[in-house]
LOLUMFI-178702 format. One record per residue (C-alpha): residue number from 1; residue in one letter; x, y, z. Coordinates in Angstrom, 3 decimals, m for minus. Layout:
// residues N
 nuti nukol        u        v        w
  NUM     a        X        Y        Z
...
This chain:
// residues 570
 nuti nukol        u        v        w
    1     x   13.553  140.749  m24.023
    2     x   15.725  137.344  m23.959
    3     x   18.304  136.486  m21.759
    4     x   20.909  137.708  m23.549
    5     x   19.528  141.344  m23.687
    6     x   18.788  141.147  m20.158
    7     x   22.174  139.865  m19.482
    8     x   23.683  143.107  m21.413
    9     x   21.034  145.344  m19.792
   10     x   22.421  144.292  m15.798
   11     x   25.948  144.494  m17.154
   12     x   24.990  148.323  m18.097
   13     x   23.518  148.853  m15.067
   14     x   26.391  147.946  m13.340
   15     x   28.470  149.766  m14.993
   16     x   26.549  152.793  m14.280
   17     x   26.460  152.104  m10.923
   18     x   30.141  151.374  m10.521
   19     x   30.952  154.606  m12.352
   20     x   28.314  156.437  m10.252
   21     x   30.274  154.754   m6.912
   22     x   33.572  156.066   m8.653
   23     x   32.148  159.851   m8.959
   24     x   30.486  159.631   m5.359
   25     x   34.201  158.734   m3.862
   26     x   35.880  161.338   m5.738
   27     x   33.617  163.627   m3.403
   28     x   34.697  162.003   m0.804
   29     x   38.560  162.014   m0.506
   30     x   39.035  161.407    3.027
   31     x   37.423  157.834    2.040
   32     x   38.992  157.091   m1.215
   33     x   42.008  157.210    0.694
   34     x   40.981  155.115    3.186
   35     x   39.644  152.698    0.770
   36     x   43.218  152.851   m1.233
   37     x   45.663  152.740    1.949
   38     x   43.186  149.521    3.277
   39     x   43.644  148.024   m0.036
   40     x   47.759  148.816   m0.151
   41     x   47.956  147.389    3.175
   42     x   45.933  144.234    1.951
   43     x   47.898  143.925   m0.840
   44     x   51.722  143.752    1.006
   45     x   50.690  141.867    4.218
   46     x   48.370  139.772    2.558
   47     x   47.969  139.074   m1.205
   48     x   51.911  139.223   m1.706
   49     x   52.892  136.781    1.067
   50     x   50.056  134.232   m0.441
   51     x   51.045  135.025   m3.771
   52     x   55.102  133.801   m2.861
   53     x   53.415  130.471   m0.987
   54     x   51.734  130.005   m4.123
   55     x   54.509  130.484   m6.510
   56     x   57.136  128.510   m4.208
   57     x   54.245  125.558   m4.571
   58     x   54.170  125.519   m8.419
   59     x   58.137  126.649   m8.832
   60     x   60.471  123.618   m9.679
   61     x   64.468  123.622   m8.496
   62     x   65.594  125.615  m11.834
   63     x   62.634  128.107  m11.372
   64     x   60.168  126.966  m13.765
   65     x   56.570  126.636  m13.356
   66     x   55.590  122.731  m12.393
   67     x   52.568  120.793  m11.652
   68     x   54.122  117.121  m10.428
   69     x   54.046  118.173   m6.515
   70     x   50.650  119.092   m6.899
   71     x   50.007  116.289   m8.877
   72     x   51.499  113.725   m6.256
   73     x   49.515  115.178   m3.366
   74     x   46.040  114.778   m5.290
   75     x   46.753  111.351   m6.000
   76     x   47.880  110.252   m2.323
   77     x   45.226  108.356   m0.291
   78     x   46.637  109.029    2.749
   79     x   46.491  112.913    2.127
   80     x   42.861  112.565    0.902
   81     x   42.218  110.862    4.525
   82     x   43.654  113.981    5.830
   83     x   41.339  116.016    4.372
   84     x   38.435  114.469    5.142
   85     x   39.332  114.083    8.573
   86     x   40.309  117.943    8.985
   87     x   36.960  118.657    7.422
   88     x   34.928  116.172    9.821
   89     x   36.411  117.475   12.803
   90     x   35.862  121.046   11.238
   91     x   32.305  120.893   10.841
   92     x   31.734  118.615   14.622
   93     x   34.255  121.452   16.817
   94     x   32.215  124.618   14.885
   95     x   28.754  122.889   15.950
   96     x   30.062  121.983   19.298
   97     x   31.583  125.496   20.134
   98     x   29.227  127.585   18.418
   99     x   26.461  125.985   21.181
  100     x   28.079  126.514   23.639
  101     x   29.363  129.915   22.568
  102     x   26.166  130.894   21.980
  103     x   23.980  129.521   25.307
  104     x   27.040  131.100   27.529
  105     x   26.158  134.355   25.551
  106     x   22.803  134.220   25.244
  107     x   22.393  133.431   29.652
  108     x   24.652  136.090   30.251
  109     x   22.999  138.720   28.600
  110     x   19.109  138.035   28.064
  111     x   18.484  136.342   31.873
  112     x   19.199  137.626   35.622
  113     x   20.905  134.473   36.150
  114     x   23.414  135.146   39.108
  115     x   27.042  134.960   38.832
  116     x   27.172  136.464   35.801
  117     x   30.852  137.765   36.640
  118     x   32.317  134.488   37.216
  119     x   31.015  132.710   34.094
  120     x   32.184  135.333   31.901
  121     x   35.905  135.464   32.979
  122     x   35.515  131.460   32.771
  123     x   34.374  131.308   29.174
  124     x   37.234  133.828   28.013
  125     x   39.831  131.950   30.138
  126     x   40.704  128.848   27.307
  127     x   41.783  131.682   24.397
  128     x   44.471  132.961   27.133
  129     x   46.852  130.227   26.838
  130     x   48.518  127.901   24.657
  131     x   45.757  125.800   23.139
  132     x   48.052  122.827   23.505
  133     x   47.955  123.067   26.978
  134     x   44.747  121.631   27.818
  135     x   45.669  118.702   25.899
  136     x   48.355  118.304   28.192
  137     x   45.864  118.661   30.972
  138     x   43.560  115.481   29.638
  139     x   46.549  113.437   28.997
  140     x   47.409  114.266   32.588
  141     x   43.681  113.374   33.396
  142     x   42.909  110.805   31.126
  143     x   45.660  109.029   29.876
  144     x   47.742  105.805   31.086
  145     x   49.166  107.678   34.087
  146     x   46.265  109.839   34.714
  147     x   45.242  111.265   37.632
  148     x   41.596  110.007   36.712
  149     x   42.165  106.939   34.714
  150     x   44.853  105.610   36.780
  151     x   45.249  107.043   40.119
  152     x   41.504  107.285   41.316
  153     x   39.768  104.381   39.039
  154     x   42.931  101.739   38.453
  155     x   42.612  102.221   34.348
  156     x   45.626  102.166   32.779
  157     x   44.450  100.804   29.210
  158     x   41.908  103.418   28.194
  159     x   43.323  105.696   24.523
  160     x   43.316  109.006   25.199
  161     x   44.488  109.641   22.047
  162     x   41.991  110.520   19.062
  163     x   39.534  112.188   17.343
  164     x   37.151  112.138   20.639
  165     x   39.801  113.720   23.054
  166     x   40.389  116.545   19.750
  167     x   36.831  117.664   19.606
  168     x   36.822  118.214   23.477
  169     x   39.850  120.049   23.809
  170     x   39.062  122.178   20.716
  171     x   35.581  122.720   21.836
  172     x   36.925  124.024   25.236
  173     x   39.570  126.075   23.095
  174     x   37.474  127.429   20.854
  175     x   34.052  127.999   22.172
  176     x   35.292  131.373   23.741
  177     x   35.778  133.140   19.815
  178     x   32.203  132.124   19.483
  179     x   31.357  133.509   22.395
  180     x   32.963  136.829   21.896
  181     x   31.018  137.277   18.988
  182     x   27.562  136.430   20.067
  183     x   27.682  138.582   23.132
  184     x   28.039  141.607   21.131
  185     x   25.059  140.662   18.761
  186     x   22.630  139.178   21.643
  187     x   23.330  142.010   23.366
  188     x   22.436  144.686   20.498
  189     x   18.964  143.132   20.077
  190     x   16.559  145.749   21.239
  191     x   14.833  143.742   24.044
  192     x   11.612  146.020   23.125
  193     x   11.076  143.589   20.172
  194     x   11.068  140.850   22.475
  195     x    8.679  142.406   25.239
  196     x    5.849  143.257   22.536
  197     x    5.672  139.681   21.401
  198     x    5.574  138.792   25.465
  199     x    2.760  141.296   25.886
  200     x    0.620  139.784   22.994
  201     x    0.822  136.574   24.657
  202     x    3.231  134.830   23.148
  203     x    5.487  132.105   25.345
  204     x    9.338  132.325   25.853
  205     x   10.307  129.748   23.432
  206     x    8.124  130.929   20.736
  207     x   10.092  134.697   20.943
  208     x   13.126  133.050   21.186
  209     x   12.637  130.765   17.939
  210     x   10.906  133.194   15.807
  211     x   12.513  136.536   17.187
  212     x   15.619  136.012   19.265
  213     x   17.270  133.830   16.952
  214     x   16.765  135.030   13.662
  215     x   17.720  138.201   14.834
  216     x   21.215  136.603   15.925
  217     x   21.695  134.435   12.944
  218     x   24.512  136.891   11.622
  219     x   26.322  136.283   14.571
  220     x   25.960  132.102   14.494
  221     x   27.189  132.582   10.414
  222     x   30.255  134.559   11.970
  223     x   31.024  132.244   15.139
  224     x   30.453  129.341   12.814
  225     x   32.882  130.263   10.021
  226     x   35.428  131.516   12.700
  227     x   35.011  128.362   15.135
  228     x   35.748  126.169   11.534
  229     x   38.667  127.639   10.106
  230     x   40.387  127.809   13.580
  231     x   39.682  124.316   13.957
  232     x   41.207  123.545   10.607
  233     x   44.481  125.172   10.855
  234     x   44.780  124.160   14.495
  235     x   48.635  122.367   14.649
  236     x   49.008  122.077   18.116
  237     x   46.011  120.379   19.843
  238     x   46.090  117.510   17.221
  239     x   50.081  117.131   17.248
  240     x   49.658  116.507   20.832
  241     x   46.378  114.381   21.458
  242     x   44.821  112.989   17.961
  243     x   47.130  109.837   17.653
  244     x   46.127  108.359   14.633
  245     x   44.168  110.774   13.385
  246     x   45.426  112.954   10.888
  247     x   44.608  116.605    9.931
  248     x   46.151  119.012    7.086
  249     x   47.707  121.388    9.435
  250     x   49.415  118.663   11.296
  251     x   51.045  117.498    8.092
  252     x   51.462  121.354    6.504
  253     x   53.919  121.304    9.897
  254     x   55.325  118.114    9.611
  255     x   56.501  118.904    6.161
  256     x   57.581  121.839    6.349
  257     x   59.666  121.415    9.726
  258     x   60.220  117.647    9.667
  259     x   61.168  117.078    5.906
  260     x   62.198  120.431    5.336
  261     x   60.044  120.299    2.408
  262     x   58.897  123.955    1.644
  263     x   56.788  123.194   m1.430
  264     x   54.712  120.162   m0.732
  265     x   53.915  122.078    2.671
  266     x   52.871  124.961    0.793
  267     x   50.747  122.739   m1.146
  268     x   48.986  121.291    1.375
  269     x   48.167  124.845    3.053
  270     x   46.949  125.748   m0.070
  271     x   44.330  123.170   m0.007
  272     x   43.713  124.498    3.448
  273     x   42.115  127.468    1.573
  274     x   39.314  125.784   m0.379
  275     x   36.892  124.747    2.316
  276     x   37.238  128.077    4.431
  277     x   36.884  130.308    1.160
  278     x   33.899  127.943    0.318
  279     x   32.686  127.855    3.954
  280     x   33.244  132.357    4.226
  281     x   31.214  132.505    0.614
  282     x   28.541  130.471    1.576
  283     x   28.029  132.681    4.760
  284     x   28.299  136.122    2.612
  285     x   25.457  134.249    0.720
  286     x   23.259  133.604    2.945
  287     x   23.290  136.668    5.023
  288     x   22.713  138.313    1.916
  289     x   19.939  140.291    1.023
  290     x   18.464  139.582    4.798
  291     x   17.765  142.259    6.961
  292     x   18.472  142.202   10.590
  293     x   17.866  145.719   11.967
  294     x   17.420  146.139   15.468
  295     x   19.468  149.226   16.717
  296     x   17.313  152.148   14.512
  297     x   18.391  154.876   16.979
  298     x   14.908  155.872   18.009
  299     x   14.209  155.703   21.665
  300     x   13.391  152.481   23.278
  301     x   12.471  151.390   27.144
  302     x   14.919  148.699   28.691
  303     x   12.434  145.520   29.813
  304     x   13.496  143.109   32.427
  305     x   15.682  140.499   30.909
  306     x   14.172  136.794   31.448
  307     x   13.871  135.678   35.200
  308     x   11.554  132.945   35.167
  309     x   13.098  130.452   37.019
  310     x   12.820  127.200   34.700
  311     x   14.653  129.276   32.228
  312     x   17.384  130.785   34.449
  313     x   18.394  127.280   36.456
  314     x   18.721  125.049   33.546
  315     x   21.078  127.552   31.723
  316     x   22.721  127.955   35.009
  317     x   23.048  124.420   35.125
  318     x   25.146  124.177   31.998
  319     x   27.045  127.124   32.371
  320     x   28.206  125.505   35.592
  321     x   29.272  122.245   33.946
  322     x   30.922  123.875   31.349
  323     x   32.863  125.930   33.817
  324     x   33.355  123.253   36.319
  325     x   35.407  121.202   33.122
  326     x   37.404  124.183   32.483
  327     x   38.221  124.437   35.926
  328     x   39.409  121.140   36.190
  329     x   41.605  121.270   33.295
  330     x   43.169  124.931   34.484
  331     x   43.726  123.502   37.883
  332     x   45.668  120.690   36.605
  333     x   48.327  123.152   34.784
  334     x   47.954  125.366   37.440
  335     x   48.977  122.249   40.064
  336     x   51.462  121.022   37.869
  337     x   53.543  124.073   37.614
  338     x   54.292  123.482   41.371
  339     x   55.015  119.820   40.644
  340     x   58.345  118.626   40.491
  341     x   57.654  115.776   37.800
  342     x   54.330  114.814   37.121
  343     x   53.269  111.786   37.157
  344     x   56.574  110.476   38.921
  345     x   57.339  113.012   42.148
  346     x   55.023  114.872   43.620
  347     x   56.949  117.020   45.408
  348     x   55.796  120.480   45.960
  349     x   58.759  122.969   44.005
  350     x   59.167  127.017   43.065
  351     x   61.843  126.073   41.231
  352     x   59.978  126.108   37.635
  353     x   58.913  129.497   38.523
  354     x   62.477  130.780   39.208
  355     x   63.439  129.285   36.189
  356     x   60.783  131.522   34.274
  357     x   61.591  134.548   36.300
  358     x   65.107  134.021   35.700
  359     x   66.063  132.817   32.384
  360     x   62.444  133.945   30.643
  361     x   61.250  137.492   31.824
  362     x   62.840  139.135   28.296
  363     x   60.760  136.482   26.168
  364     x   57.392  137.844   28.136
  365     x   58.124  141.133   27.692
  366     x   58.776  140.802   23.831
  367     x   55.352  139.225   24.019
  368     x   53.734  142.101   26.218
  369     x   55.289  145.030   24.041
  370     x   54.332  143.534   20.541
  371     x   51.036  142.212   21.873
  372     x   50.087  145.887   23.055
  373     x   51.119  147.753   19.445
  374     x   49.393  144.907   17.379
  375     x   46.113  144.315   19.381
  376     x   44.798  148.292   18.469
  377     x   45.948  148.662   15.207
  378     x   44.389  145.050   14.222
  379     x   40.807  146.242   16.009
  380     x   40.308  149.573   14.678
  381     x   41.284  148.017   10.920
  382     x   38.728  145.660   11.506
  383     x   36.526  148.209   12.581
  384     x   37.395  150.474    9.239
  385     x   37.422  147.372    6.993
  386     x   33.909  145.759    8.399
  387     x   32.254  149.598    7.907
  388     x   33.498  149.878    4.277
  389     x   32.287  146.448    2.573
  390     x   29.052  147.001    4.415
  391     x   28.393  150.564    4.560
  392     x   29.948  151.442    1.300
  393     x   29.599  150.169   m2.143
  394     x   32.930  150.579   m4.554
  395     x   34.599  148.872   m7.060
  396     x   37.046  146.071   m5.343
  397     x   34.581  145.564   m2.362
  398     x   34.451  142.027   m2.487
  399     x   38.376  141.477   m3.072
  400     x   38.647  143.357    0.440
  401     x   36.251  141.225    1.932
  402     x   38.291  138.009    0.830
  403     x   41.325  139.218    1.223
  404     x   40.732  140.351    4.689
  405     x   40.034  136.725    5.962
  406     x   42.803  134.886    4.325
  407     x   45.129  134.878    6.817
  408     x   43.107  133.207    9.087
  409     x   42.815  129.926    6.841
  410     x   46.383  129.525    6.267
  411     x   48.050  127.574    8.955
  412     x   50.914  129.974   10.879
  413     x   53.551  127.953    9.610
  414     x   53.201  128.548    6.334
  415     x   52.334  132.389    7.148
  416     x   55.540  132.616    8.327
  417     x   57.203  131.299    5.303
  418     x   55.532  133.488    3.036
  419     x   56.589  136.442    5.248
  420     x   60.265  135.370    5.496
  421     x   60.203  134.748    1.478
  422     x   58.138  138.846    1.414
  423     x   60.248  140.445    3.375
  424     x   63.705  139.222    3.371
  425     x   64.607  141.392    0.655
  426     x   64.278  145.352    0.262
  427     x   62.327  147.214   m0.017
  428     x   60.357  145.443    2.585
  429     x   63.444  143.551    4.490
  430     x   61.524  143.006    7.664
  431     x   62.944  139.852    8.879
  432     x   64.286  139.829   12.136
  433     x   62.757  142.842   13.272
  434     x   59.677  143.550   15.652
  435     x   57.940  145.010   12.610
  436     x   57.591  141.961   10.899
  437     x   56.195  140.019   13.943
  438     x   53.337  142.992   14.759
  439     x   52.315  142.612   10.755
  440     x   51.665  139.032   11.266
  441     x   50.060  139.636   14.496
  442     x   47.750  142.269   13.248
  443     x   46.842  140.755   10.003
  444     x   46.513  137.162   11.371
  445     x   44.037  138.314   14.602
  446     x   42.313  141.193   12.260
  447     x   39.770  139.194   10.584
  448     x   37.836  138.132   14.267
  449     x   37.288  142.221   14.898
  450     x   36.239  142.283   10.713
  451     x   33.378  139.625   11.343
  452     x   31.902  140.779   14.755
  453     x   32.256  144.470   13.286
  454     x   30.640  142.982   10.414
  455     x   27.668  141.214   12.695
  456     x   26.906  144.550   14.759
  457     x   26.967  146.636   11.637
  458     x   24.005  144.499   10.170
  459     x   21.706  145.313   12.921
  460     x   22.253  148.988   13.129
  461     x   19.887  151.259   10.633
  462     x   22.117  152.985    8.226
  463     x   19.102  155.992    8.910
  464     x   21.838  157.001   12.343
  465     x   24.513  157.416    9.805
  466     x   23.054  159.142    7.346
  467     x   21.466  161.665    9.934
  468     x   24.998  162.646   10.946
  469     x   25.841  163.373    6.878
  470     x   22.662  165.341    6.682
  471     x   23.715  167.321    9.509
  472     x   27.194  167.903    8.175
  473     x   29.553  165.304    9.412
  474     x   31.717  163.970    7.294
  475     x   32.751  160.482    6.839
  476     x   35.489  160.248    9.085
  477     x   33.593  162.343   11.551
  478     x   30.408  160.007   11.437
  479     x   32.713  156.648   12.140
  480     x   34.791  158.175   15.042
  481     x   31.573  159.872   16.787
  482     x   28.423  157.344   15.533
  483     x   29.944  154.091   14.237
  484     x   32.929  153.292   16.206
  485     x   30.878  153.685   19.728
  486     x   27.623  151.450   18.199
  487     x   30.571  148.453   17.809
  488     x   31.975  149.223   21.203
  489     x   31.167  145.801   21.839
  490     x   32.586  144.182   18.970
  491     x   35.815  146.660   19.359
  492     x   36.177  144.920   22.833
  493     x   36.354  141.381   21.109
  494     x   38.443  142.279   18.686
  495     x   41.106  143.789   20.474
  496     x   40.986  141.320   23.427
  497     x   40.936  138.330   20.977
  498     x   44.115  140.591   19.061
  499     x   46.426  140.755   22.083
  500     x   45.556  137.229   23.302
  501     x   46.558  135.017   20.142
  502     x   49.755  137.741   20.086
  503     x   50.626  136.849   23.489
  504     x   49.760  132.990   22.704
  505     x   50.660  132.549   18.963
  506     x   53.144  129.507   18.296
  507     x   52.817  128.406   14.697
  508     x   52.997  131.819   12.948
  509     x   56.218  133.182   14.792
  510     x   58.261  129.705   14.596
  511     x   60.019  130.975   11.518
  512     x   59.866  135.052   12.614
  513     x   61.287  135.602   15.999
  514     x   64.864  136.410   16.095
  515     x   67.239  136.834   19.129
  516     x   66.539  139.706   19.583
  517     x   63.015  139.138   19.768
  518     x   62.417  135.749   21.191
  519     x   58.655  135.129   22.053
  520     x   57.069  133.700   24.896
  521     x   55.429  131.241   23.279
  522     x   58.616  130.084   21.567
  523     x   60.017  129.455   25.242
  524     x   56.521  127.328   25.826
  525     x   57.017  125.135   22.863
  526     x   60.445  124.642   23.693
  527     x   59.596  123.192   27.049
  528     x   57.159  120.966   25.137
  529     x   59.574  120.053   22.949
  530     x   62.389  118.586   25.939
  531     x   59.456  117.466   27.574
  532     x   59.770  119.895   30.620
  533     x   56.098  119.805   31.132
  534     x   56.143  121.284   34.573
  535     x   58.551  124.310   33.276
  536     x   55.769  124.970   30.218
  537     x   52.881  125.129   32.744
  538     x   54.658  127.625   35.298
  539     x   55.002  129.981   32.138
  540     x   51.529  129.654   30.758
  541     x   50.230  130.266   34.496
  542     x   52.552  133.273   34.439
  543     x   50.711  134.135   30.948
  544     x   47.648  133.889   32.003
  545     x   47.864  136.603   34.890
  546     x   49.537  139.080   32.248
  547     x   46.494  138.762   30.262
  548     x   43.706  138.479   32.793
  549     x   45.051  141.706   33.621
  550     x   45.665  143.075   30.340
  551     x   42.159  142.319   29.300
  552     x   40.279  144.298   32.262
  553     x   42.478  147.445   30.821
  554     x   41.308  147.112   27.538
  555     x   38.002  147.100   28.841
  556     x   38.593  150.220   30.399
  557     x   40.014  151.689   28.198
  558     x   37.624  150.877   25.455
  559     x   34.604  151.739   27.706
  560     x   36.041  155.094   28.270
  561     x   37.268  156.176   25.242
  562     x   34.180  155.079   23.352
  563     x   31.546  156.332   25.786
  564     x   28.718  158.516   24.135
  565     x   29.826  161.953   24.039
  566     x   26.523  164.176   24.515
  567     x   26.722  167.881   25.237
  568     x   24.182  169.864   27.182
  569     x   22.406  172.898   25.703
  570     x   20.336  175.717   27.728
């Protein structure tokens, strides 16, 4: 047979596998549905936003279709600079993060090393605030006036500003997403794969490069990809600390708020998209076809995790460097907010805090209330998406799997806009209301839950599943009862990662908040804004108590309501 009749022969066989999909789900309507409503959802808080930034990019003042923006932006240097730059400091912060991410995870659950506690609130502590903050903190540190630079070493000409500062502060911001996402797959490994290879003889690093790793490669793809778009659409960090070095989303925001010039911002978001829709494809490629089973269901003895001591000390070692920098930075916001002026008096003040209490208490409770609505209903979709396009095969699967990450490559600027230009009109006039700001919360936080859903769902045997259809279950039966507690862990991330960037989100609510819903985070930039430095670190302190708190309840919660149910026969 030539190519061309074995071309026509896989299309056929495709067909009759997509029509034998088709019949399978017309069994099954409790998952059509599902499948339909995901898709509908998709469609109106995704697709259609993108699709208005798209056609207000290529739409001229009488309405036509045009090309000369785009045009003008492909042939500027300067912009081609941009990109280049954006995709360096991708690529370094994603590397950077994803090792950390990943030896914070892997310490904290494969060794006994002690104070296991205290590192893990300190690697989740730099997603709980403002990432801009912590570039104040090194400029506070580090720059002319620093407390470092200046006040204990007499250096008042080193640049704080640049690439090198960016890469630390968004390493520190972002390592914590990669971390989320590894702990859950490190931690489903079945640590009797591990303790054969011990018992045949074979030393600690030779499991962990030929066993523990692999086995956790889905979970580096996902932190990777995550770590790299984040770092891409990041506004805030590089307005504040990369000087002369430009990025896209820096520019998409200059544009758009500084010239007032909707379309070429557009633009430039749109060319945002390429790398992370390249950079998600090339991670759907790789992991595909590769098998990384570990959780098969069948019963298996707990081993001792590693305790040899030239393994537990050295990890310890970094974990406590690592810490000891976020410390530092924390402390500084934490001592400024009782600062009067930093940098010029010293004097020790509660007047930022009354401020806060006073004037900003209905901004943090906005923030609380839409945090709390958007953080479940963005986990559990993640949950449903990441068990359909990996469980299930149907026409359209790998539209939902793109469309389902979008939103977390555009910047939140431009987010916005498209959701002001979707729903200031009816049938969906949103704007101005608190529905409108828990859409963009869900659907911007959802796709974290969708990839460490995703990760888990790759190591558990599809055998557990389909012994709870034998049996009887249905669909929706076997996801609430066997699925949904097997990605307990990623559930966790998801939803804590969910109410965090809702309670910390700046970009993506600039253009949605209304008076009636002003955000906290809208008060913070503010602050930044008139330079009341002091004033913005008393209200991220304040922030990060509501969330340290809000975070053990959601573990709580999620433990309890997810615990194996088991019932007792005689």
């Amino acid at each position: 047979m030539g190519a061309k009749g074995q071309l026509v022969s896989r299309r056929k066989l495709s067909a009759k596998n997509s029509m034998k999909d088709f019949k399978m789900l017309l069994h099954q309507p409790l998952l059509l549905l599902t499948i339909i409503a995901v898709f509908v959802l998709l469609f109106i808080f995704i697709m259609l936003p993108i699709f208005n930034v798209f056609k207000l990019s290529f739409t001229n003042a009488e309405g036509g279709f045009t090309t000369q923006k785009f045009i003008e932006i492909i042939q500027n240097k300067g912009y081609g600079q941009t990109f280049l730059n954006s995709m360096k400091l991708g690529l370094i912060v994603a590397l950077v993060s994803t090792f950390i991410g990943y030896v914070f995870a892997f310490a904290l659950t494969r060794t006994e090393m002690p104070g296991k506690g205290f590192f893990r609130a300190i690697a989740t502590l730099p997603i709980i605030s403002p990432p801009f903050i912590l570039s104040l903190s090194i400029i506070f540190l580090f720059g002319r006036q620093g407390l470092i630079t200046k006040t204990l070493f007499g250096i008042d000409t080193f640049d704080v500003y640049g690439i090198h500062s960016l890469i630390v502060v968004q390493s520190i911001s972002f390592f914590p997403v990669a971390f989320l996402t590894l702990t859950g797959i490190l931690e489903s490994i079945d640590t009797s794969v591990e303790d054969a290879a011990y018992n045949m003889g074979a030393s600690r690093g030779h499991i962990f490069r030929t066993i523990t790793m692999p086995l956790s490669a889905p979970g580096i793809a996902s932190a990777l990809l995550l770590v790299f778009i984040q770092s891409l659409e990041d506004f805030s960090n590089p307005a504040v600390i990369a000087g002369g070095f430009s990025t896209l989303a820096v520019e998409t925001y200059r544009i758009i708020t500084g010239m007032y010039d909707l379309q070429g911002g557009s633009l430039l978001a749109i060319i945002l998209l390429l790398p992370t829709v390249c950079a998600f494809l090339l991670q759907k490629y790789w992991l595909k076809g590769k098998s990384f089973v570990t959780v098969t269901g069948k019963p298996s003895q707990k081993g001792r995790k590693l305790h040899e001591k030239h393994i537990m000390w050295p990890l310890f070692a970094f974990c406590t460097v690592i810490s000891g920098i976020i410390i530092l930075f924390y402390g500084t916001v934490l001592i400024g907010s009782f600062i009067k002026t930093w940098g010029i008096n010293y004097t020790f003040t509660l007047e930022h805090f009354e401020y806060v209490i006073s004037l900003g208490w209905d901004a943090l409770k906005n923030s609380i209330t839409l945090a709390t609505i958007s953080a479940p209903i963005g986990g559990i979709l993640g949950m449903i998406i990441a068990f359909l396009t990996v469980r299930k095969n149907f026409f359209g699967k790998k539209v939902m799997e793109i469309s389902s990450m979008l939103t977390f490559a555009i910047p939140g600027t431009v987010l916005g806009i498209g959701y002001v230009c979707t729903f200031n009109q009816k049938p969906l006039l949103l704007t101005g209301t608190a529905l409108i700001l828990v859409a963009a919360f869900t659907f911007r936080n959802m796709p974290v839950a969708l990839e460490a859903g995703t990760s888990t769902l790759l190591q558990i045997d599809r055998s557990i599943e389909e012994a709870s259809t034998i049996s009887g279950a249905d669909n929706g039966v076997t996801f609430r009862r066997i699925t949904l507690p097997l990605l307990k862990q990623a559930f966790f991330s998801g939803m804590v990662y969910s109410f965090v960037r809702a309670m910390t989100a700046v970009s993506a609510v600039i253009f949605l908040t209304s008076p009636k819903w002003t955000l906290a985070t809208t008060k913070v930039f503010s602050l930044f804004e008139a330079s009341k430095y002091s004033a913005a670190a008393c209200y991220v302190m304040i922030m990060i108590v509501i969330i340290l708190t809000a975070i053990v309840l959601i573990n709580f919660l999620v433990q309890t309501l997810l615990a194996p149910r088991t019932k007792v026969y005689k």
